[in-house]
C-alpha positions as CSV (number, residue, x, y, z in Angstrom):
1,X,4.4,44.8,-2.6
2,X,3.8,43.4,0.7
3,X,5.9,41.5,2.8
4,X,3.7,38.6,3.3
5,X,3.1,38.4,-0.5
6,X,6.4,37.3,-1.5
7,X,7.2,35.3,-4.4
8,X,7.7,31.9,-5.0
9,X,9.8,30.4,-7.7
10,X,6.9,29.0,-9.3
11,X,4.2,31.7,-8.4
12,X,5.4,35.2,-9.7
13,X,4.2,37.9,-8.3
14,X,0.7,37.6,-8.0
15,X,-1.0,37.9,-4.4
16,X,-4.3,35.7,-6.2
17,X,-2.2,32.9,-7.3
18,X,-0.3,32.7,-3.9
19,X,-2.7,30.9,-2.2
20,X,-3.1,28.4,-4.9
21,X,0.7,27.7,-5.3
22,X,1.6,27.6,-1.8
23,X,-1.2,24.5,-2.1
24,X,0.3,23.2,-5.7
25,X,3.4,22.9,-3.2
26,X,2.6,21.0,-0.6
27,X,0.7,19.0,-2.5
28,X,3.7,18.1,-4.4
29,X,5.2,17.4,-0.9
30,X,2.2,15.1,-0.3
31,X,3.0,13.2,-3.4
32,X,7.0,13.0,-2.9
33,X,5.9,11.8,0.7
34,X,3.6,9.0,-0.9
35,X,6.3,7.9,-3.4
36,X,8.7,7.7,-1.2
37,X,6.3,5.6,1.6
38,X,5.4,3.3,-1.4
39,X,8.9,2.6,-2.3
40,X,10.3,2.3,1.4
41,X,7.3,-0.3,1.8
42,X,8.0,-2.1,-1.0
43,X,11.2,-2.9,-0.2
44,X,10.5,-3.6,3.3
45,X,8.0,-6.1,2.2
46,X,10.6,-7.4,0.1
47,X,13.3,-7.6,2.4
48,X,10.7,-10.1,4.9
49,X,9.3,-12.3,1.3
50,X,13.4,-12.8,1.6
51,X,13.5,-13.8,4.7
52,X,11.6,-17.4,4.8
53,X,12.8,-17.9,0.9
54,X,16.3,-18.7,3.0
55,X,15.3,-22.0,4.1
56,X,11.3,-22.8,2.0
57,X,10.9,-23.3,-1.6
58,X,10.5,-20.0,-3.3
59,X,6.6,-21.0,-4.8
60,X,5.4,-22.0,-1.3
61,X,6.7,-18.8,0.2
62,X,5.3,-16.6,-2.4
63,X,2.0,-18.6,-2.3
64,X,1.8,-17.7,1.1
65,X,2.2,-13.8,1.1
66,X,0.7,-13.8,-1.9
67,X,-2.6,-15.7,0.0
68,X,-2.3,-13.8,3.4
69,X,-2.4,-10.4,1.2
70,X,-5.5,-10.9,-0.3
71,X,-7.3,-12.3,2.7
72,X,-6.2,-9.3,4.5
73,X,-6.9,-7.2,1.5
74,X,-10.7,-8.4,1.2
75,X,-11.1,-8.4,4.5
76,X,-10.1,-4.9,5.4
77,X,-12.4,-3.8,2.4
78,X,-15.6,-5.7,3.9
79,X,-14.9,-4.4,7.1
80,X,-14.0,-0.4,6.1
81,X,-15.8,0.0,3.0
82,X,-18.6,-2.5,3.1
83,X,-17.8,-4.6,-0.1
84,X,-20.5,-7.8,-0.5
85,X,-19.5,-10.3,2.0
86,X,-22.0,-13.1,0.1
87,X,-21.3,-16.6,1.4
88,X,-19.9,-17.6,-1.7
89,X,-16.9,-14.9,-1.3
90,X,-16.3,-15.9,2.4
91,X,-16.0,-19.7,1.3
92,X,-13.5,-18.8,-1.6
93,X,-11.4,-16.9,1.3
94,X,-11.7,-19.7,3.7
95,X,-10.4,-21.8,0.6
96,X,-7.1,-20.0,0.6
97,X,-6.7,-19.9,3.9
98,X,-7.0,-23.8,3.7
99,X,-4.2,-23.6,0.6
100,X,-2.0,-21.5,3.0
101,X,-2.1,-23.4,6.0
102,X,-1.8,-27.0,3.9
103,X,1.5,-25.4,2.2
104,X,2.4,-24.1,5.8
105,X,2.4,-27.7,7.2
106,X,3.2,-30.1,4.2
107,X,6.9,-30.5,4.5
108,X,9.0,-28.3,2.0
């Protein structure tokens, strides 16, 4: 056996299936590094929804993430992926962006 062939807890012995586990590994780390990302940013994103709930109703304030996610959301897939940016779809934005700022600036 050689010494650079050693065995992994999940491999065995064989040098073929080496390559490939050392792979399955860190893509496993890739994953647990995703989950945990995902979870972290949830509750970071969780932690600032709190944060104007303190003193604004909690419908207006969820309204308003809720509206500024999905601009963002659309807009970052016109501009990186190309999605259909028809007229009709850019007024129906523009529409919650109206909804946002009117709950913004109608008093609570």
């Amino acid at each position: 056996m050689d010494d650079d062939c050693m065995a992994h807890p999940y491999c065995g012995w064989d040098r073929r299936n080496h390559l490939g586990c050392r792979n399955e590994v860190h893509w496993s780390l890739d994953t647990l590094l995703a989950e945990y990302l995902r979870r972290d940013s949830v509750l970071v994103d969780l932690y600032l929804l709190s944060i104007p709930i303190r003193q604004l109703p909690a419908g207006t304030t969820y309204s308003v993430w809720v509206g500024i996610g999905s601009i963002g959301v659309t807009l970052f897939g016109i501009i990186m992926f190309g999605e259909n940016a028809s007229p009709m779809r850019l007024a129906c934005l523009g529409l919650i962006l109206v909804g946002v700022i009117g709950l913004k600036l109608l008093p609570a």
